[in-house]
ROSE-4610 file (N, C-alpha, C; in Angstrom, 1 decimal, always signed):
// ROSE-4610
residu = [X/X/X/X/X/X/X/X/X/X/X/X/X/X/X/X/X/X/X/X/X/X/X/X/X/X/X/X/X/X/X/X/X/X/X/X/X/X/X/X/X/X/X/X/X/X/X/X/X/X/X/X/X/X/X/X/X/X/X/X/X/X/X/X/X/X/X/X/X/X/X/X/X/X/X/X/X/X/X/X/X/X/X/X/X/X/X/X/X/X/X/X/X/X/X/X/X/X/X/X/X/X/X/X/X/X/X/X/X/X/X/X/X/X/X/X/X/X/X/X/X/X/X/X/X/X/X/X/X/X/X/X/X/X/X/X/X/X/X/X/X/X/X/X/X/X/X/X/X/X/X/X/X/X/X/X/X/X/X/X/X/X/X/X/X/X/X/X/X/X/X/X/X/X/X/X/X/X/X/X/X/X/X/X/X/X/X/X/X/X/X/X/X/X/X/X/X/X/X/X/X/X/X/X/X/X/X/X/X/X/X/X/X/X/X/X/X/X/X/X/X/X/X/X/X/X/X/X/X/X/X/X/X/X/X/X/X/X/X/X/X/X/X/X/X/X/X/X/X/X/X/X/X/X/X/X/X/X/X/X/X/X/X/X/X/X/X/X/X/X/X/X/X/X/X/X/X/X/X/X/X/X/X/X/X/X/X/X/X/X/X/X/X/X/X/X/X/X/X/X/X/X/X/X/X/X/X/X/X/X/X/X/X/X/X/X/X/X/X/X/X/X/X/X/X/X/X/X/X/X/X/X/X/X/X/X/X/X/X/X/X/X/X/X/X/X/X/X/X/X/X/X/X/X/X/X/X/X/X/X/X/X/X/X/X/X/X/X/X/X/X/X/X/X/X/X/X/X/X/X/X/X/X/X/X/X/X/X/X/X/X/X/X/X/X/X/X/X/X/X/X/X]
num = [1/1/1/2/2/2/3/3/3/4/4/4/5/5/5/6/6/6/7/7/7/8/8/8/9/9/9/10/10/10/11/11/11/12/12/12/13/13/13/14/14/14/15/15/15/16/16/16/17/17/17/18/18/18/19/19/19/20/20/20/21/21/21/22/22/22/23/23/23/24/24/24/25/25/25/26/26/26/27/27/27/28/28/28/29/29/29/30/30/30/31/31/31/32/32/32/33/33/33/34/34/34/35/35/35/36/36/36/37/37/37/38/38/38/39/39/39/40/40/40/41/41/41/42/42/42/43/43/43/44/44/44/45/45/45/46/46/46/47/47/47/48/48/48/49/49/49/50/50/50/51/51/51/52/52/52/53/53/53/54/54/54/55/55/55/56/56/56/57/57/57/58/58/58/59/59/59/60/60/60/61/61/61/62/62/62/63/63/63/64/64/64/65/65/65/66/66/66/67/67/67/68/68/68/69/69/69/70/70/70/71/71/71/72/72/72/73/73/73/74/74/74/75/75/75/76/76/76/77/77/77/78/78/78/79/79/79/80/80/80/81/81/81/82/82/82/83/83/83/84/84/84/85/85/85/86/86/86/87/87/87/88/88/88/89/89/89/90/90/90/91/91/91/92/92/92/93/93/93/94/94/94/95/95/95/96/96/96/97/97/97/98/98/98/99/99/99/100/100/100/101/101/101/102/102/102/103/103/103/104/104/104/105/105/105/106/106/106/107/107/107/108/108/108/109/109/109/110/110/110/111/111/111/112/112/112/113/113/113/114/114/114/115/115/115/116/116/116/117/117/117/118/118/118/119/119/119/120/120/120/121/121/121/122/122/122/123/123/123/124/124/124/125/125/125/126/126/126/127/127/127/128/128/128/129/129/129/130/130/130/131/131/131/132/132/132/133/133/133/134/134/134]
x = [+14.6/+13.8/+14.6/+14.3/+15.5/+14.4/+15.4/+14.8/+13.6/+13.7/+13.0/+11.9/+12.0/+10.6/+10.0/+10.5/+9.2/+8.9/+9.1/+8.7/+7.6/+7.5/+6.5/+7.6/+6.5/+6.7/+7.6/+8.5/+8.7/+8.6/+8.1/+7.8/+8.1/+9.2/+10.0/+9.5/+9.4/+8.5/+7.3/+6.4/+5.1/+4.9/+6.1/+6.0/+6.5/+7.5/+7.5/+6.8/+5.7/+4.7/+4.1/+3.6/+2.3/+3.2/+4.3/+4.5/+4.5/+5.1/+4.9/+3.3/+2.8/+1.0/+0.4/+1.0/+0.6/+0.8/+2.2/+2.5/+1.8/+1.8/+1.0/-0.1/-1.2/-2.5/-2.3/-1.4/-1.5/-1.0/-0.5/+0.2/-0.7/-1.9/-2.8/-4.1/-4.2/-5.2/-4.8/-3.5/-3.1/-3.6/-3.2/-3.4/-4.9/-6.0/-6.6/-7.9/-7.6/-7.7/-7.6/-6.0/-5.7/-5.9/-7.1/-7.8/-8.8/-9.4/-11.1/-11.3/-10.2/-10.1/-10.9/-9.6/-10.0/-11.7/-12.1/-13.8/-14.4/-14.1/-15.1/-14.7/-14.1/-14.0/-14.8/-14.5/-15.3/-16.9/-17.3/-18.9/-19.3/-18.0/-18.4/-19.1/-18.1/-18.2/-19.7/-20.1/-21.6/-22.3/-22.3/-23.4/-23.6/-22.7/-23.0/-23.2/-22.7/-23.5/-25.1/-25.5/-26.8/-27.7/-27.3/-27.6/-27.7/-27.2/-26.9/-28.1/-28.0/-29.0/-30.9/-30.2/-31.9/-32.0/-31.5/-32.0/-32.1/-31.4/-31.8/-33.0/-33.2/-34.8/-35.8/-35.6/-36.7/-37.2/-36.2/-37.1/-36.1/-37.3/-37.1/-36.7/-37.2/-37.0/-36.7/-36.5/-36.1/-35.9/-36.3/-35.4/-34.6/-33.7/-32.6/-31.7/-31.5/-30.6/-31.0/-32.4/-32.0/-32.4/-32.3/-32.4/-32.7/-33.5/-34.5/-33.2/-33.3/-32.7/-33.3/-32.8/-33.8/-32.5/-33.5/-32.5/-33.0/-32.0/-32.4/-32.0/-32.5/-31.9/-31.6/-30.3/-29.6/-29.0/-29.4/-28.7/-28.0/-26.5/-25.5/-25.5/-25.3/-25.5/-23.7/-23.6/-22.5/-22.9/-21.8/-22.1/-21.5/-21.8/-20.5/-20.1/-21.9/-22.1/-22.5/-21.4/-21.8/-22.5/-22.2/-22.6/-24.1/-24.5/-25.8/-26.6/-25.8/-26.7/-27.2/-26.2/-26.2/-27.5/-27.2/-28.3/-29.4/-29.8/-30.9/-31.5/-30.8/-30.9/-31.6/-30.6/-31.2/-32.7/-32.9/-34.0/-35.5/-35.2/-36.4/-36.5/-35.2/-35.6/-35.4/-34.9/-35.1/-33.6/-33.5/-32.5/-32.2/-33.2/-33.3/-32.6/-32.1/-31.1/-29.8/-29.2/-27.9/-27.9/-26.7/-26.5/-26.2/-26.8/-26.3/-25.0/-24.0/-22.9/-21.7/-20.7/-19.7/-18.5/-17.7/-16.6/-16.0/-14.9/-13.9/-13.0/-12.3/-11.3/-11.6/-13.1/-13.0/-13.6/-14.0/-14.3/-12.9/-12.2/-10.6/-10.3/-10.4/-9.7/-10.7/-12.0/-12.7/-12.4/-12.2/-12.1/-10.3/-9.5/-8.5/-8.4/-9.4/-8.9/-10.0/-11.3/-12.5/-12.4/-11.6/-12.2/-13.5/-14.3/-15.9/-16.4/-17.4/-17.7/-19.0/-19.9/-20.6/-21.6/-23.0/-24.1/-24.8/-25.8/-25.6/-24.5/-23.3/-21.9/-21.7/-21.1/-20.0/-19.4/-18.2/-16.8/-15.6/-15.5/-14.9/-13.9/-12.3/-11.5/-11.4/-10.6/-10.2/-8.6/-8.1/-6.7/-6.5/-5.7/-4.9/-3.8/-3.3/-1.4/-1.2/+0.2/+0.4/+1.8/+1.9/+3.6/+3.9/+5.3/+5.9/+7.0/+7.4/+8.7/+9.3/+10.8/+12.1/+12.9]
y = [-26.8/-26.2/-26.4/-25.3/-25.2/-26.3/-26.8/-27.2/-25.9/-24.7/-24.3/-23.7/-24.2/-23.8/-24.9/-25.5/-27.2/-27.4/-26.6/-26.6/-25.5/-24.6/-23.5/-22.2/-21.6/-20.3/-20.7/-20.0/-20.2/-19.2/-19.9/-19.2/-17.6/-17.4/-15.9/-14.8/-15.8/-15.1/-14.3/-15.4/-14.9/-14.2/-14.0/-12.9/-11.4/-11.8/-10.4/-9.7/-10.8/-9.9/-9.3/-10.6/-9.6/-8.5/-8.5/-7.6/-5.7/-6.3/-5.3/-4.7/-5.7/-5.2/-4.9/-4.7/-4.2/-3.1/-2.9/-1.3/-0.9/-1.3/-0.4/+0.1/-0.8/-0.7/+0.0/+0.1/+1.5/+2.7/+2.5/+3.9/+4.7/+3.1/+3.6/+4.6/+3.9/+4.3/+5.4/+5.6/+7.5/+8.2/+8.2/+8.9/+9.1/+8.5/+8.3/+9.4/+8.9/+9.6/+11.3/+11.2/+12.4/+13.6/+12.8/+13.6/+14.3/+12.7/+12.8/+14.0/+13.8/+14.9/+16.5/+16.4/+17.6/+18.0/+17.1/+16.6/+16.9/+16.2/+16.2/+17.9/+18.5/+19.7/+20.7/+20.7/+21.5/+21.1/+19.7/+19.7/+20.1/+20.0/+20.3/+21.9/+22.6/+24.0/+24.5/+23.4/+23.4/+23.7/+22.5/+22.1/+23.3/+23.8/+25.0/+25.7/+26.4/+27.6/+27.3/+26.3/+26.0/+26.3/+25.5/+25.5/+27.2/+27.9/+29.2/+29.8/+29.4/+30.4/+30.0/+28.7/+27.8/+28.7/+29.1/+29.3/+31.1/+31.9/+33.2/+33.5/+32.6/+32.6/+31.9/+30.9/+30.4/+29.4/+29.0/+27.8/+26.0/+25.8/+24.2/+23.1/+23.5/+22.5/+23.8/+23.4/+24.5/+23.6/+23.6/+23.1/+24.3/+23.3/+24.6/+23.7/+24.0/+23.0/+21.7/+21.3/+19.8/+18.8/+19.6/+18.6/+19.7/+18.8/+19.2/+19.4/+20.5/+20.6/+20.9/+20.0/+19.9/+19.4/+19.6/+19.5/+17.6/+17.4/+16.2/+16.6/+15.6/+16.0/+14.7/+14.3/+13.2/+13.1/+12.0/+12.0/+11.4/+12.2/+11.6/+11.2/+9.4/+9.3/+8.9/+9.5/+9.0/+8.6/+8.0/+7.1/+8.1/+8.8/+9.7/+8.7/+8.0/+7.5/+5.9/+5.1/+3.3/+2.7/+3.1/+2.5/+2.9/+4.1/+4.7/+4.3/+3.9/+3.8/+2.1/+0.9/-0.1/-0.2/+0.4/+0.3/+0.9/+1.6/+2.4/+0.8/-0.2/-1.0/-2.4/-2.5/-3.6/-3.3/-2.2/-1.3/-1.4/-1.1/-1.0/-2.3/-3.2/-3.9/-3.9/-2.7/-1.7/-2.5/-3.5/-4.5/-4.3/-3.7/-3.5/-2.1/-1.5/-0.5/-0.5/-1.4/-2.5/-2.6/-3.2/-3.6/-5.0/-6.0/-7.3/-7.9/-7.3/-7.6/-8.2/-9.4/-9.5/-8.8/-8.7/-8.4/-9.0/-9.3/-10.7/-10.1/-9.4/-9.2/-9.8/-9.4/-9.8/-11.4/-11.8/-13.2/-14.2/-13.5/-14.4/-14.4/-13.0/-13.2/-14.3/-14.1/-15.5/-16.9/-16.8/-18.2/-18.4/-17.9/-18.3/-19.4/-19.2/-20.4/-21.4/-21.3/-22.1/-22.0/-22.8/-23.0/-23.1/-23.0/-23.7/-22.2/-21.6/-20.5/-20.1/-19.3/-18.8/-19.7/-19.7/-20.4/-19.5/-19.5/-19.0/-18.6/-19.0/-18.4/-19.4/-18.9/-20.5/-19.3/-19.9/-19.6/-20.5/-19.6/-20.2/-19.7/-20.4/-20.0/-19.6/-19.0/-18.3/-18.7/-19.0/-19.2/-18.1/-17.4/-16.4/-16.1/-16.0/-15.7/-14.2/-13.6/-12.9/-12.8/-11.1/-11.3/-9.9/-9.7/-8.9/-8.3/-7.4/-7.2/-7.6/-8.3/-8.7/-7.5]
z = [-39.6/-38.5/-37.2/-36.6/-35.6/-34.2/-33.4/-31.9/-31.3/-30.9/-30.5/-31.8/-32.6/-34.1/-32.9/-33.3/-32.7/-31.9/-30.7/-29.4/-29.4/-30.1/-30.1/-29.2/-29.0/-27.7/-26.6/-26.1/-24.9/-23.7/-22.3/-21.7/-21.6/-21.7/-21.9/-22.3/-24.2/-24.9/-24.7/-24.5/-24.0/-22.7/-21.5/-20.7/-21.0/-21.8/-22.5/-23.8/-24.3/-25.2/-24.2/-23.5/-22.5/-21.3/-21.0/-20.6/-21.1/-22.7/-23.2/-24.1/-23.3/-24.1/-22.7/-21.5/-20.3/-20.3/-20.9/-20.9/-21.7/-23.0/-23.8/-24.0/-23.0/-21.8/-21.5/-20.3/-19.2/-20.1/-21.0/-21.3/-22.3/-23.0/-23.7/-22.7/-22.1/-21.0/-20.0/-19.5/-19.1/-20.3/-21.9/-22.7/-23.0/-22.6/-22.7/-21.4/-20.7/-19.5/-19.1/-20.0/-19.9/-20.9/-22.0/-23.1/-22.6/-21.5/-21.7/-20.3/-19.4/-18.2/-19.2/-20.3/-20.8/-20.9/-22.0/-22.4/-21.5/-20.0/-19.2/-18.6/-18.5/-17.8/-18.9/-20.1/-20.8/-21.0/-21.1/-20.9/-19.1/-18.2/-16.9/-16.7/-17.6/-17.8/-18.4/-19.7/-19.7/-19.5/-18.1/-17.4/-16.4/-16.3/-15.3/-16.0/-17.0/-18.2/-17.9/-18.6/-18.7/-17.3/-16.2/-15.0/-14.2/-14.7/-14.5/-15.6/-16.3/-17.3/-16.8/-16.9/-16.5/-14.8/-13.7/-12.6/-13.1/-14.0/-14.5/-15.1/-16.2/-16.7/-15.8/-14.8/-14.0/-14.7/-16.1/-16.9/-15.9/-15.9/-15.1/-15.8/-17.5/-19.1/-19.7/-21.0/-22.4/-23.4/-24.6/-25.9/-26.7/-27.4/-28.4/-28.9/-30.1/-30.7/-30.8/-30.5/-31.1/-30.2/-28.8/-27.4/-26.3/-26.0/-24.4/-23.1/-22.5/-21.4/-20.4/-19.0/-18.0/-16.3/-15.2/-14.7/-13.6/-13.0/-12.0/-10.5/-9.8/-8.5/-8.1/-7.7/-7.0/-5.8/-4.7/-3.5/-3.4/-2.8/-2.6/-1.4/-1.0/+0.6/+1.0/+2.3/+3.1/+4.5/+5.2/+6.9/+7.9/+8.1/+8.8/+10.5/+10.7/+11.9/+11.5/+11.4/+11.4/+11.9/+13.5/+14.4/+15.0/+14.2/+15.1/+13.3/+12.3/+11.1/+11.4/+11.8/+12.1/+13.5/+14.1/+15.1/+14.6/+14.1/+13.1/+12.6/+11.7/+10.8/+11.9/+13.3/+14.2/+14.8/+15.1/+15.5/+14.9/+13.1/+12.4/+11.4/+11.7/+11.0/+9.1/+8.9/+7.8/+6.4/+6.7/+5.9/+4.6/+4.3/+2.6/+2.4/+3.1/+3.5/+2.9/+3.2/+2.8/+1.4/+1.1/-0.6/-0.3/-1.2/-1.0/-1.2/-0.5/-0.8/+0.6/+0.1/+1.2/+1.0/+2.0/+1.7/+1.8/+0.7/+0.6/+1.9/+1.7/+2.6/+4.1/+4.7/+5.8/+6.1/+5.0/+4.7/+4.7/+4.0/+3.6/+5.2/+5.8/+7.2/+8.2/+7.9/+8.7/+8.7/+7.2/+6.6/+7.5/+7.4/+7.7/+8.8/+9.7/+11.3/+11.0/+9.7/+9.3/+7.8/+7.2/+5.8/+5.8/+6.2/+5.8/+5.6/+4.8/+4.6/+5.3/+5.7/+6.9/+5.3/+6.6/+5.5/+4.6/+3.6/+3.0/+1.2/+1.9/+1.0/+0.0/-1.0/-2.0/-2.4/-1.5/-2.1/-3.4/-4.7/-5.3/-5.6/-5.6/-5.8/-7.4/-7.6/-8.9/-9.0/-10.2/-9.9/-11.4/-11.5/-11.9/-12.1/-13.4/-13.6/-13.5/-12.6/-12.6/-13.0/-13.9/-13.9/-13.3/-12.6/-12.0/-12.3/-13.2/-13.4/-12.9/-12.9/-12.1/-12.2]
């Protein structure tokens, strides 16, 4: 048995499996992507058939085939105005507005000159291997 049998793996090794099971990730997942593009453009096409037929007949529901078709209505919200939505939020009080969420980015930049985290917070580091092609 050779010196490196008995040592096991060596580092090398195991960056170049996982390097090449990275690729084969992403290359799985373009291929992947680039099926379902298709999928979703043809059920896209669908949804408008149906949506077109449902506002020609005036029906609101229908069944056919097997399954009920109907329609929903969803709001998409955007900020166009921050600063007049944020004062909207000081104003009424209206907090539950918000998503309970930080943002690391501007937290890492606080924390920078104050390791201590605002109250409230627990910050836990995560430690993580990365590899980089050379």
């Amino acid at each position: 048995m050779s010196e490196q049998q008995k040592a096991g793996p060596q580092p090398a090794d195991i960056i170049q499996a996982m390097l090449t099971l990275r690729e084969q990730r992403s290359q799985l997942k373009k291929e992947f992507e680039e099926a379902d593009r298709v999928f979703r453009k043809k059920y896209e096409r669908g949804e408008n058939w149906l949506l077109q037929h449902m506002l020609e007949t005036g029906h609101e529901k229908f069944s056919a085939g097997g399954a009920t078709v109907y329609t929903s209505r969803n709001s998409r919200v955007s900020i166009p105005d921050w600063n007049a939505f944020c004062d909207y939020i000081r104003e009424s009080g209206q907090i539950d507005l918000l998503q309970k969420r930080v943002s690391s980015t501007n937290l890492k930049e606080l924390m920078k000159d104050n390791p201590t985290p605002p109250p409230g917070l627990a910050v836990e580091e995560v430690v993580a291997v990365n590899i980089r092609r050379s």
